[in-house]
C-alpha positions as CSV (number, residue, x, y, z in Angstrom):
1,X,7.5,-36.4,-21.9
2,X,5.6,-39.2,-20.5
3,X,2.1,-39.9,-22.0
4,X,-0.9,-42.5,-21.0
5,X,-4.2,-42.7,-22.3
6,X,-7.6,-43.2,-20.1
7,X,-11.0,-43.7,-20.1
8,X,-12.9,-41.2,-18.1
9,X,-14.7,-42.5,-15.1
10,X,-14.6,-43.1,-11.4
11,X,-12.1,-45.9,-11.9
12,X,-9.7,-43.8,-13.9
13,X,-9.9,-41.3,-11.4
14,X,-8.2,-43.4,-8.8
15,X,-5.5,-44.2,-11.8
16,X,-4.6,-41.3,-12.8
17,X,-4.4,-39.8,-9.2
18,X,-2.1,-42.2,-8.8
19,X,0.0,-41.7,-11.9
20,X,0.1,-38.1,-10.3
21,X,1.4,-39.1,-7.0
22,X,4.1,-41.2,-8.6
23,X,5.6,-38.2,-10.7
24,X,5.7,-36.3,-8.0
25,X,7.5,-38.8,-5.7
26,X,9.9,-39.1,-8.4
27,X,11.2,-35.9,-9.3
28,X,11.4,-35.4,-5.5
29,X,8.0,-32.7,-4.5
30,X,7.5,-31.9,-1.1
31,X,4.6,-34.1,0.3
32,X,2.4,-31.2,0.7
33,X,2.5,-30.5,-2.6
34,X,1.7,-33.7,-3.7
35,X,-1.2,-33.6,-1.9
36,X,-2.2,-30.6,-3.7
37,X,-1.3,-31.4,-7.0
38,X,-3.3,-34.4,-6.9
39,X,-6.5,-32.6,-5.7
40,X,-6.1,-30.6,-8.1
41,X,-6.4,-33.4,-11.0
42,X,-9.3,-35.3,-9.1
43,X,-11.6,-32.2,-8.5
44,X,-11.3,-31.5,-12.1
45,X,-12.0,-35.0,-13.3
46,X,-14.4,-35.0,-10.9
47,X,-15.9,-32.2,-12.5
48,X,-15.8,-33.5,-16.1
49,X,-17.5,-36.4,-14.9
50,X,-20.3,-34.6,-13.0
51,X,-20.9,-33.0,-16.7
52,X,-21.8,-35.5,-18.8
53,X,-17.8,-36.2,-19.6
54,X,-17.8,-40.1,-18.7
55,X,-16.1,-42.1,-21.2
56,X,-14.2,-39.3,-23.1
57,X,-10.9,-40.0,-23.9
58,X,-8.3,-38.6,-20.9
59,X,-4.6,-37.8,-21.7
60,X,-2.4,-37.7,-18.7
61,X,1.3,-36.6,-19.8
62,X,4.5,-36.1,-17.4
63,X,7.5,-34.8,-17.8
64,X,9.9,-32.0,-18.2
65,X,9.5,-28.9,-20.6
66,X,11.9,-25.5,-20.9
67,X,13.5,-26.6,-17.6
68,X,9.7,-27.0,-15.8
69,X,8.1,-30.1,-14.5
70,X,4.4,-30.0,-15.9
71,X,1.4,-32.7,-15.1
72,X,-1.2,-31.6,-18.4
73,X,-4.3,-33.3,-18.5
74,X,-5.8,-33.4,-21.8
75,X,-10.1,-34.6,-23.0
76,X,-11.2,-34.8,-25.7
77,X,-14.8,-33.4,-26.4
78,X,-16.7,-29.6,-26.3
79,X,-15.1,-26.6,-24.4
80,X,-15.7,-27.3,-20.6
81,X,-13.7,-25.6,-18.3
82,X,-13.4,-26.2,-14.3
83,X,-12.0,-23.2,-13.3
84,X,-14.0,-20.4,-15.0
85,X,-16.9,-22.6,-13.2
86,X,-15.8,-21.7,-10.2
87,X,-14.1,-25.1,-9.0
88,X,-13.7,-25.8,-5.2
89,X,-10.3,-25.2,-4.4
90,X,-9.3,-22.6,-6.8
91,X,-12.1,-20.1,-5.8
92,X,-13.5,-17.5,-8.6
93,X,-11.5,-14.2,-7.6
94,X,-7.9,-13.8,-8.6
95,X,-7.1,-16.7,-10.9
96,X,-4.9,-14.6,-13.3
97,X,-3.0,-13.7,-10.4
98,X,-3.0,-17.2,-9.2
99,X,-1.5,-18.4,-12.2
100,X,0.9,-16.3,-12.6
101,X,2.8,-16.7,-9.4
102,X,2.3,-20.7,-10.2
103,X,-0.1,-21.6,-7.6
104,X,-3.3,-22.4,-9.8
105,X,-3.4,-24.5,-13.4
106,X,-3.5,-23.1,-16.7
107,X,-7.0,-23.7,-18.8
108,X,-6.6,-23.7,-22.6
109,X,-9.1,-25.0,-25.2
110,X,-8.0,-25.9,-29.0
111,X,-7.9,-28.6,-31.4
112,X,-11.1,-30.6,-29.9
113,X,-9.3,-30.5,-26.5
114,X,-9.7,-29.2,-23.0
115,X,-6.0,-29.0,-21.5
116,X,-5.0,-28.3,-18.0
117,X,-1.5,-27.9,-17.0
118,X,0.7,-26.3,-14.1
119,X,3.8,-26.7,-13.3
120,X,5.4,-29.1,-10.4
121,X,7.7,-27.7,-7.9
122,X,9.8,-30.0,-7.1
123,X,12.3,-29.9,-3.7
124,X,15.6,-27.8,-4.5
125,X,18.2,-26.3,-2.5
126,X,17.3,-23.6,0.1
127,X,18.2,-20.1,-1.2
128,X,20.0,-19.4,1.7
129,X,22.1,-22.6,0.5
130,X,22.3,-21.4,-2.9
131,X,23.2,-17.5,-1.3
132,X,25.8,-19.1,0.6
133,X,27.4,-21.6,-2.0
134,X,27.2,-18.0,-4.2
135,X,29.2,-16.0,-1.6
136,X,31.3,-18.8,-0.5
137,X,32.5,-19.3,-4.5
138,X,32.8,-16.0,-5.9
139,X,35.3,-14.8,-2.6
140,X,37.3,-18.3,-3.2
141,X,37.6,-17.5,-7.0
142,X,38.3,-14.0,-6.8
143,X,41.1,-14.3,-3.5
144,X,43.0,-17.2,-5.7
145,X,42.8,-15.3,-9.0
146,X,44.2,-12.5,-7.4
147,X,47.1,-14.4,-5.4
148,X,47.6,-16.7,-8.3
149,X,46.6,-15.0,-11.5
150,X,49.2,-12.3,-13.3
151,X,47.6,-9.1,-13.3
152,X,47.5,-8.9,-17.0
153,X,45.4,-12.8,-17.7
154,X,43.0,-10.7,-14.8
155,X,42.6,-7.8,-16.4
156,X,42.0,-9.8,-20.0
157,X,39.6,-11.7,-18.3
158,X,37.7,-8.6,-16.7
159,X,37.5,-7.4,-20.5
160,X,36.6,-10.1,-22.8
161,X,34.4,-12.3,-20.2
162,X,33.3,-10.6,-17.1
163,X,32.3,-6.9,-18.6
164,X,30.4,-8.7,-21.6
165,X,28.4,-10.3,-19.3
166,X,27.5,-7.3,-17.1
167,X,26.5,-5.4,-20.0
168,X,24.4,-7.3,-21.5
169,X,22.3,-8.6,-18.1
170,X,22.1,-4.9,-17.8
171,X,20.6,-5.0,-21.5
172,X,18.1,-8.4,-21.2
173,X,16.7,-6.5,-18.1
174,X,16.5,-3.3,-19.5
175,X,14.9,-4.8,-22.4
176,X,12.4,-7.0,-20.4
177,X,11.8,-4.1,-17.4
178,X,9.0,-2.1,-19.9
179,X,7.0,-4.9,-20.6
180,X,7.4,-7.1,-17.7
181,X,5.7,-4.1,-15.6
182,X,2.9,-3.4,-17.9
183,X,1.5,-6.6,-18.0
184,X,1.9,-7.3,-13.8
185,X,-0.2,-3.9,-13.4
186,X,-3.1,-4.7,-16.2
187,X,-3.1,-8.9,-15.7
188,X,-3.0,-7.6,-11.7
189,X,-6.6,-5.6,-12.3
190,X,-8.2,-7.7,-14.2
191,X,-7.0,-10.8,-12.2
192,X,-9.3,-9.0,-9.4
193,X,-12.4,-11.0,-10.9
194,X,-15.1,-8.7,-11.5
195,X,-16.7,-5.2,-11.7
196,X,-19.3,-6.2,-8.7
197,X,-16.3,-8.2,-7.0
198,X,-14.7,-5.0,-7.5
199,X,-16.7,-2.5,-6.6
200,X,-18.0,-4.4,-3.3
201,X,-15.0,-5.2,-1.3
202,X,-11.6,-5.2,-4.2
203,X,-11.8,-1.2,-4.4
204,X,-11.3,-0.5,-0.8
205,X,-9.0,-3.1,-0.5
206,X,-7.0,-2.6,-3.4
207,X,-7.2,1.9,-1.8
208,X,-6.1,0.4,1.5
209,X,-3.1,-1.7,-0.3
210,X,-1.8,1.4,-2.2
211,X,-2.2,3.6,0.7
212,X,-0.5,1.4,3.4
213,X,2.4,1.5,0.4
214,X,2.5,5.0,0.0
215,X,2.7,5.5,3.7
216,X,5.2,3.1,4.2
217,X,7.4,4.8,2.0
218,X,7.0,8.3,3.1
219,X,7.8,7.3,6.6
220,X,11.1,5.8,4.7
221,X,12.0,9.3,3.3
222,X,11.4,10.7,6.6
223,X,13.3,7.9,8.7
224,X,16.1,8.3,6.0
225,X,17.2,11.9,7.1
226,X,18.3,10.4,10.4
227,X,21.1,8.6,8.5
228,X,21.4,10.7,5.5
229,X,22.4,14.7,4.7
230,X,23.2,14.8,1.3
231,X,19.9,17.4,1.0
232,X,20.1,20.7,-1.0
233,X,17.5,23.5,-1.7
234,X,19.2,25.1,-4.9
235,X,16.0,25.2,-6.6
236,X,13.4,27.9,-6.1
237,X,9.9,27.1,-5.1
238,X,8.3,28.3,-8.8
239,X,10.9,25.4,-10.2
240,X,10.0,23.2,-7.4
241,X,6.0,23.5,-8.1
242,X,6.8,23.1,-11.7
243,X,8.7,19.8,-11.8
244,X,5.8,18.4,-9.7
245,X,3.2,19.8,-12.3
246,X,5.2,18.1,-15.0
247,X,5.2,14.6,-13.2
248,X,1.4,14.9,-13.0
249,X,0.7,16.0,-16.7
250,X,4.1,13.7,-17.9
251,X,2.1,10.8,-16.5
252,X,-0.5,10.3,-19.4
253,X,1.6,9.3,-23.0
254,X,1.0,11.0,-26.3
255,X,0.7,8.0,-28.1
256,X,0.3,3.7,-27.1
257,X,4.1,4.0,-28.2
258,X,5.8,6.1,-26.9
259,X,6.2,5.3,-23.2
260,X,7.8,1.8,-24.7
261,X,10.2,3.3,-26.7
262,X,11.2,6.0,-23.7
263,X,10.9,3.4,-21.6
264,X,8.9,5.8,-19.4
265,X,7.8,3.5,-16.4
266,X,5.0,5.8,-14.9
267,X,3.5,6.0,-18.3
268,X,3.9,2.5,-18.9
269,X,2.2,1.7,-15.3
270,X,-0.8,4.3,-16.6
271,X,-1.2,2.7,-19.7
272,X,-1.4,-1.2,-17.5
273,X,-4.2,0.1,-15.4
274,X,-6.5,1.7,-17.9
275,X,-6.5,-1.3,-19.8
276,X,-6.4,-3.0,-16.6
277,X,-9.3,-1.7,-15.8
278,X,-10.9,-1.9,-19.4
279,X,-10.4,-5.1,-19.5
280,X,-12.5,-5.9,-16.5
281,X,-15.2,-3.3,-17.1
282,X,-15.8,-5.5,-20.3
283,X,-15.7,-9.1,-19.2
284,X,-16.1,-11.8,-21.6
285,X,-16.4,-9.4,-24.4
286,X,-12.1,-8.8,-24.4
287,X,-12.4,-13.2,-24.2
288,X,-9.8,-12.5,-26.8
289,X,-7.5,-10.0,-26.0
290,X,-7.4,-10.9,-22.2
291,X,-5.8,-14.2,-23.9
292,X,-3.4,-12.7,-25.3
293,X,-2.3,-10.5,-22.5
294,X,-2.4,-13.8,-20.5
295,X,-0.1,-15.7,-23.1
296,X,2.1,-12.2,-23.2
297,X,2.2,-12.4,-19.0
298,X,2.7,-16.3,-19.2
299,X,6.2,-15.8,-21.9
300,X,7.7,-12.9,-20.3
301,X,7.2,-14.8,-16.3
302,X,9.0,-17.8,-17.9
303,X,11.5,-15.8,-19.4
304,X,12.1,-13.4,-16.0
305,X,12.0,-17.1,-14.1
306,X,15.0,-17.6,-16.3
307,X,16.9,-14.7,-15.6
308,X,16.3,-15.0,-12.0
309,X,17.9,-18.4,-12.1
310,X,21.0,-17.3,-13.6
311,X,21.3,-14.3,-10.9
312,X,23.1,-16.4,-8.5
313,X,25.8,-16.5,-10.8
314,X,25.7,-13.2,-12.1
315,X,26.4,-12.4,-8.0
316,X,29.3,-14.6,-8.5
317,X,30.8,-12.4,-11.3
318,X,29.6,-9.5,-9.6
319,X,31.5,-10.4,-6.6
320,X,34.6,-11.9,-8.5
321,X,35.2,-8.7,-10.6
322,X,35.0,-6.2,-7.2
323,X,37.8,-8.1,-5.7
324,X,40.1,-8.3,-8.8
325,X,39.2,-4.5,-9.2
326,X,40.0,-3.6,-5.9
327,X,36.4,-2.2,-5.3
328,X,35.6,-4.7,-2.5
329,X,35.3,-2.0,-0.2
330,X,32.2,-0.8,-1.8
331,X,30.5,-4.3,-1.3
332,X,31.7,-3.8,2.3
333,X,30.5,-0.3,3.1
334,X,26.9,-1.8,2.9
335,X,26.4,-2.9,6.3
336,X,25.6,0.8,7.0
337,X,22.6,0.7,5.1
338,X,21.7,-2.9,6.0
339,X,21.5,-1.9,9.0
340,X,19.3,1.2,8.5
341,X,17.1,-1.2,6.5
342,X,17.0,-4.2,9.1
343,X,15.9,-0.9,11.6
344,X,13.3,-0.1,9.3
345,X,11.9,-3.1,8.9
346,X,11.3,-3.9,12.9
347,X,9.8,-0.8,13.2
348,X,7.7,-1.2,10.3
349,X,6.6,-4.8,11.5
350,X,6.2,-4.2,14.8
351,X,3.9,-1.1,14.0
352,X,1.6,-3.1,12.0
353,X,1.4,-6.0,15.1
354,X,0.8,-3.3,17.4
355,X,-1.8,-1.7,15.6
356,X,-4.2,-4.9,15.0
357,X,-3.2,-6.0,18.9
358,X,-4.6,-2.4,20.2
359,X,-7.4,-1.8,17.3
360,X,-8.9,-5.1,17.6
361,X,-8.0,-6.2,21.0
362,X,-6.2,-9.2,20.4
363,X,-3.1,-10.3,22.5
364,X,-0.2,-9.4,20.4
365,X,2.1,-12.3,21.9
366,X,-0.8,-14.9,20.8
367,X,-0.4,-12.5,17.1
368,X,3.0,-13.3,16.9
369,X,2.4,-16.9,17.2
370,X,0.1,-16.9,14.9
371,X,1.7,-15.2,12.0
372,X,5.2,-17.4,12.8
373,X,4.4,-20.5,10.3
374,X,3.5,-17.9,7.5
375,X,6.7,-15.9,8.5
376,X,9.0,-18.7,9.2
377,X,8.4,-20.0,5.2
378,X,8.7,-17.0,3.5
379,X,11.7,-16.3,5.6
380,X,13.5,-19.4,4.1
381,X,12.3,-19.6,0.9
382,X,12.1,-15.7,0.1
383,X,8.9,-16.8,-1.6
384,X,5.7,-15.9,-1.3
385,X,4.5,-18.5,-3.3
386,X,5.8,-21.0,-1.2
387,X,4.4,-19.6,2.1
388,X,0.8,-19.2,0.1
389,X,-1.2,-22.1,1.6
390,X,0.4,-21.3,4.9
391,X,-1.6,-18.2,5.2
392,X,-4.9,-18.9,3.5
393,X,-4.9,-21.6,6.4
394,X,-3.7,-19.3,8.8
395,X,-6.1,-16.6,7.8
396,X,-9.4,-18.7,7.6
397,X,-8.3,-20.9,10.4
398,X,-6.6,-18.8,13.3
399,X,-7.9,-15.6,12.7
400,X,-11.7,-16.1,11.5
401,X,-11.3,-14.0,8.2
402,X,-14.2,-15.4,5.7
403,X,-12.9,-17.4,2.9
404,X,-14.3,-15.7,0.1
405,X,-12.4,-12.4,1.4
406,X,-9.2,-14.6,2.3
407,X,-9.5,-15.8,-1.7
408,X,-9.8,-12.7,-3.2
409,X,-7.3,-10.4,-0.9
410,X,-4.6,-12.6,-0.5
411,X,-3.6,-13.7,-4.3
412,X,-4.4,-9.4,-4.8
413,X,-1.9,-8.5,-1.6
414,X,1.1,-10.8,-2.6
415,X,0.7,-8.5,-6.0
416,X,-0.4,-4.9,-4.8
417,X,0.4,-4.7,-0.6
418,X,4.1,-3.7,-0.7
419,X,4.8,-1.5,2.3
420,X,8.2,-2.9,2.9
421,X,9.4,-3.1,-0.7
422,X,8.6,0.7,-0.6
423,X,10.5,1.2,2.7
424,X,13.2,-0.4,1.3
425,X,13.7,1.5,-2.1
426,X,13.2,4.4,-0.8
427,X,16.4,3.9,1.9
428,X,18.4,2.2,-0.8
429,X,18.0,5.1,-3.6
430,X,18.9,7.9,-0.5
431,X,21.6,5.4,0.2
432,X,23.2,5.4,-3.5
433,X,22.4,9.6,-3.5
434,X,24.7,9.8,-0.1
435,X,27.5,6.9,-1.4
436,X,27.8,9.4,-4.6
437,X,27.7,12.7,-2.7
438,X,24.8,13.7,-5.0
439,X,22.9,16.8,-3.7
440,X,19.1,16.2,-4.0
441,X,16.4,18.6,-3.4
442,X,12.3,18.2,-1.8
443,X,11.8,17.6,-5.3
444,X,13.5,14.9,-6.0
445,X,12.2,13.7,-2.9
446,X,8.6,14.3,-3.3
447,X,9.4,12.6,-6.9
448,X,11.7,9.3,-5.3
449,X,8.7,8.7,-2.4
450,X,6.1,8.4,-5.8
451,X,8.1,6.6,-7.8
452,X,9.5,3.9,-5.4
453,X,5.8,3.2,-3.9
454,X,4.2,2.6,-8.1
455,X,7.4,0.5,-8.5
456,X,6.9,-1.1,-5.2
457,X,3.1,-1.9,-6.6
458,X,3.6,-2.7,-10.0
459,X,6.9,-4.6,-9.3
460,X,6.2,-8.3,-10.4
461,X,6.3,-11.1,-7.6
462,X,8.6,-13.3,-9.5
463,X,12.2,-14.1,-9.6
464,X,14.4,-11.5,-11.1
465,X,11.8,-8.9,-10.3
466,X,13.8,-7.1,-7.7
467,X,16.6,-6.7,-10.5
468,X,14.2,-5.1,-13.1
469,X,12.7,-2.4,-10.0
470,X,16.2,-1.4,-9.4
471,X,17.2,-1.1,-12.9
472,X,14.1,1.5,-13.6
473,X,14.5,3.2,-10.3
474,X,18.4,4.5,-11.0
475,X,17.3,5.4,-14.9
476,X,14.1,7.3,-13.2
477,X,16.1,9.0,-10.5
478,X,19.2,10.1,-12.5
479,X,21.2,8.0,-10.5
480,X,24.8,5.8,-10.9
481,X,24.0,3.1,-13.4
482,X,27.3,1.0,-12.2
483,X,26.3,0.4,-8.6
484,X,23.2,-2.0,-9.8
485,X,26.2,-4.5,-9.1
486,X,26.0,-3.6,-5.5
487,X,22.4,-3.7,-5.6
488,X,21.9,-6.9,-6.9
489,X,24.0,-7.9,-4.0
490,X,22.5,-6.0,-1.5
491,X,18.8,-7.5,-2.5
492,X,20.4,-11.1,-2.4
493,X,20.7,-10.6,1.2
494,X,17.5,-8.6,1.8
495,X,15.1,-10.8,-0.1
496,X,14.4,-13.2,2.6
497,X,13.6,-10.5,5.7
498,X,11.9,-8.4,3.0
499,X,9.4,-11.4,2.0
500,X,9.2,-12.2,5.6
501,X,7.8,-8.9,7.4
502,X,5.8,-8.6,3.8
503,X,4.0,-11.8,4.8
504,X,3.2,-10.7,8.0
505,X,1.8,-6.7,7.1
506,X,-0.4,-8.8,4.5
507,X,-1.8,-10.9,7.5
508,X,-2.4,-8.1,9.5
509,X,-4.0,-5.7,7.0
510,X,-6.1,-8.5,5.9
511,X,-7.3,-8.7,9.8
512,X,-8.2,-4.7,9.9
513,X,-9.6,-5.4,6.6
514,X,-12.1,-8.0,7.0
515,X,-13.5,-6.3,10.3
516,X,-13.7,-3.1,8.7
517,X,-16.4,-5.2,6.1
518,X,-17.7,-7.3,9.1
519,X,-16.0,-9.9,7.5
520,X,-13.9,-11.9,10.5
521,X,-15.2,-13.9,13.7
522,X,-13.5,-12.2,16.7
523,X,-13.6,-14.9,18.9
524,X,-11.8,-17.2,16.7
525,X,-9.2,-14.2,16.5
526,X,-9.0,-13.6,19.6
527,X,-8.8,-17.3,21.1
C-alpha cells in the first residue's frame, strides 16, 4: 500500500486529484472511470474544506488489498461525513445499494478519523474472452485426456481431484446461499433511504418492481407448456388447497433460528424484509445495528466476489469431468432450452418496448436507439454495474426522467426489477423437471412460479449470485442436485443476454414510472 500525507486546502486538492489520476493510469482503469474516481475524491475534499476542515491532516493511500484496488482517503479531526450529507454526485437515496454493487465509496469513522474508500476497477478481460478461453480449455483438456490418458489415471483423477472439488463448491455455496440472501433483501429496504422517501414514490415503485416480476414469471410457466408435458394431476384438489395453505402459514419461522439452520429460503427472505423494513421505520436510532448489517453485507459480497472469480474454472472442471464421463451429451442437449429461453426473452423485451412506444406515444425505432448504449454494455460485460452510468445518463438525458427519481429507482431496480431472471428460472426448473421425467402437478407449479419470482428479487446482483439462486431453487423444488453442473454452464452463457434485456425492462419501467408520478418531460422523450 502506497501512502502520502497532505495538508488540506485548495492546493492539495489539485495534488491529491492528481495522485488519483496517476493510480488509476497505472493499474490500467478505463478513462471514464478515472474521471469518476477522481470526482469523487475532489467533491469530498471539497466538502471538508467548505466545513471548516482546512489544514487538517489528509491521508491519501493506494494500493492493492484481498485482491482489490482501493484509493482510501483518510482526515483527521471530528466525525464529518459527505455522503450522509447528501454530497452531489452520490445523491441521498439508495447508497447501501450503491455500495454494495461498488459504484459509491464506503464512509467509516474511528480512531480520530474520517475514512473514505471504494474500490478501483481496473480494465480486465471481457467475459465473453474469459467464457471463451473457459470453453476453449476445458474441451482441449478433456478431448486429450481422453485420447491420451489410460482410463484408470482418468478415473483416479475424477475421484481424488475433480469430485472433491464439486462437492465442496456445492458446500461454500450452500453455506453462503442463507445469509447472502437475507442480507440483499434487508440492506435492499433499508438502502431505499427513507420512510417519507418511501412512502412517496419507493412503495409504488418497489409494488410495480415485484409485480412486473411476478408477471414475468407466470407468463414463463404458461409459455413453458408449449415446450414442456411432463404435467400430472395425481393429487386431489383438498391436497392441492392444502400444500398452498402450508406455503402461506410455512412462510413466517418459529424462531430467529430456525429458517438458518433449515436453510428455509422463503423464511429467510421474510425474516430480511421485516427487519428490512424495521430498520428503516427507525432511522438513526438502529445507527448501530444497520452497521453491522452493512459490515455483514460488505464480508459476505467480497467473499461471493471471490467465489464468482473462481467459477470460470469450476466450468472448466465441470466441462472436463462430462467429457471423461461420457455425459457430454447432457451439456449438448441444452440448446433446446436455450432456445426456448433466447424466445422468451425477445418476446419479453419486445413487449416491454412496445408497451411504452404505444402508452406513451413515443416512436419505438427512436426507443430502441435510445436504450442501445445501456444495452450494448451490459451485453458485454454481463454487468450491471458497469452499464450504471450509462443509464442514469440515458435516463435523465434522453428520456426526461427527473433525477431525483432516476437516483432513487435505478440503484433500487438493478436490486428488485427482475422480470427476466424470473422468466428464466422458471423455464430452466420446467426444463430440469422434463430432462428427469419428473411428473409435477398445478401445485408445484403454483409453488415454482412463487418461489422463482422471491428468488429472482432477493437474488443478489453480484458475481456468483446466479450460482447460489440455483442452488436454493433445486433444494426448494425437490429437484436433481447433480445437474447444478449443467446449470452453472447453462447461466455462463445466459448471463450476458439476461443482463442485457434486464437493462432495457428497467429503462422502460422507469419511463411508465416517472409519468405515472408526473415525473418525466415528454418532449425530451419523445424528440
Amino acid at each position: 500500500m502506497d501512502t502520502k500525507q497532505f495538508t488540506l486546502s485548495p492546493v492539495a486538492c489539485d495534488e491529491i486529484s492528481a495522485e488519483v489520476i496517476k493510480y488509476c493510469d497505472s493499474i490500467g482503469t478505463d478513462r471514464k472511470d478515472v474521471q469518476r474516481y477522481r470526482l469523487f475524491v475532489e467533491d469530498c475534499l471539497l466538502f471538508w474544506l467548505d466545513n471548516g476542515c482546512e489544514g487538517k491532516k489528509i491521508k491519501l493511500v493506494t494500493g492493492r488489498r484481498i485482491r482489490r484496488n482501493i484509493i482510501r482517503i483518510e482526515m483527521e479531526g471530528e466525525s464529518i461525513n459527505p455522503l450522509e450529507e447528501g454530497l452531489e454526485g452520490f445523491g441521498s437515496f439508495c447508497n447501501g445499494i450503491l455500495s454494495s454493487l461498488n459504484l459509491k465509496p464506503d464512509y467509516s469513522y474511528s480512531g480520530n478519523k474520517n475514512r473514505l474508500e471504494f474500490n478501483v476497477q481496473k480494465k480486465s478481460m471481457g467475459m465473453f474472452a474469459i467464457m471463451g478461453i473457459s470453453i476453449i480449455s476445458a474441451i482441449l483438456i478433456g478431448v486429450l485426456g481422453k485420447f491420451f490418458v489410460p482410463y484408470d489415471v482418468l478415473s483416479f483423477i475424477r475421484d481424488i481431484i475433480i469430485n472433491p472439488i464439486n462437492v465442496l463448491f456445492y458446500k461454500v455455496l450452500g453455506c453462503v446461499a442463507g445469509p447472502m440472501i437475507f442480507l440483499s433483501v434487508c440492506w435492499g429496504i433499508y438502502g431505499i433511504g427513507d420512510v417519507e422517501t418511501f412512502g412517496r414514490i419507493g412503495k409504488k415503485i418497489l409494488l410495480s418492481f415485484i409485480g412486473l416480476t411476478f408477471s414475468s414469471t407466470l407468463f414463463g410457466a404458461v409459455f413453458s407448456f408449449l415446450f414442456f408435458s411432463n404435467m400430472g394431476f395425481g393429487t386431489g384438489a383438498g391436497t392441492q388447497f392444502q400444500s398452498v395453505m402450508d406455503l402461506i402459514t410455512g412462510i413466517i419461522p418459529s424462531n430467529i433460528f430456525d429458517p438458518f439452520i433449515n436453510g428455509n429460503i422463503l423464511q429467510i427472505i421474510f425474516l430480511g424484509l421485516i427487519i428490512g423494513m424495521a430498520l428503516l421505520v427507525l432511522g438513526k436510532q438502529s445507527k448501530t445495528i444497520v452497521s453491522a448489517v452493512e459490515q455483514l453485507n460488505s464480508i459476505v459480497n467480497l467473499i461471493m466476489g471471490i467465489i464468482g472469480k473462481t467459477i470460470p474454472y469450476v466450468i472448466i472442471v465441470v466441462i472436463v469431468e462430462l467429457i471423461w464421463s461420457d455425459a457430454i451429451d447432457n451439456l449438448l442437449s441444452t440448446w433446446k432450452v436455450l432456445a426456448i429461453m433466447l424466445l422468451g426473452f425477445v418476446i419479453m423485451g419486445s413487449w416491454y418496448l412496445i408497451k411504452v412506444s404505444v402508452r406513451q406515444k413515443v416512436n419505438i425505432i427512436t426507443l430502441i436507439k435510445k436504450v442501445m448504449p445501456g444495452f450494448l454494455v451490459s451485453l458485454t460485460t454481463a454487468s450491471s454495474g458497469a452499464a450504471f452510468h450509462t443509464n442514469i445518463d440515458t435516463c435523465e438525458k434522453k428520456y426526461g426522467i427527473n433525477p431525483s427519481l432516476t437516483g432513487f429507482g435505478m440503484p433500487l431496480g438493478i436490486v428488485m426489477l427482475k422480470p427476466i431472471s424470473g422468466l428464466y428460472f422458471i423455464l430452466l426448473m420446467r426444463y430440469v423437471a422434463d430432462l428427469y421425467e419428473i411428473q409435477i402437478s398445478p401445485t408445484w407449479i403454483g409453488f415454482a412460479v412463487i418461489l422463482c419470482t422471491v428468488i429472482a428479487v432477493a437474488s443478489p446482483p453480484v458475481p456468483g449470485g446466479g450460482a447460489i439462486c440455483y442452488t436454493v431453487l433445486l433444494a426448494q423444488l425437490g429437484l436433481p442436485s447433480e445437474i447444478l453442473v449443467i446449470l452453472l454452464a447453462i447461466d455462463m452463457i445466459t448471463d450476458f443476454v439476461i443482463t442485457a434485456i434486464s437493462t432495457l425492462c428497467l429503462q422502460m419501467t422507469l419511463i411508465n414510472e416517472s409519468s405515472k408520478l408526473e415525473m418525466i418531460d415528454k418532449e425530451v422523450l419523445r424528440k
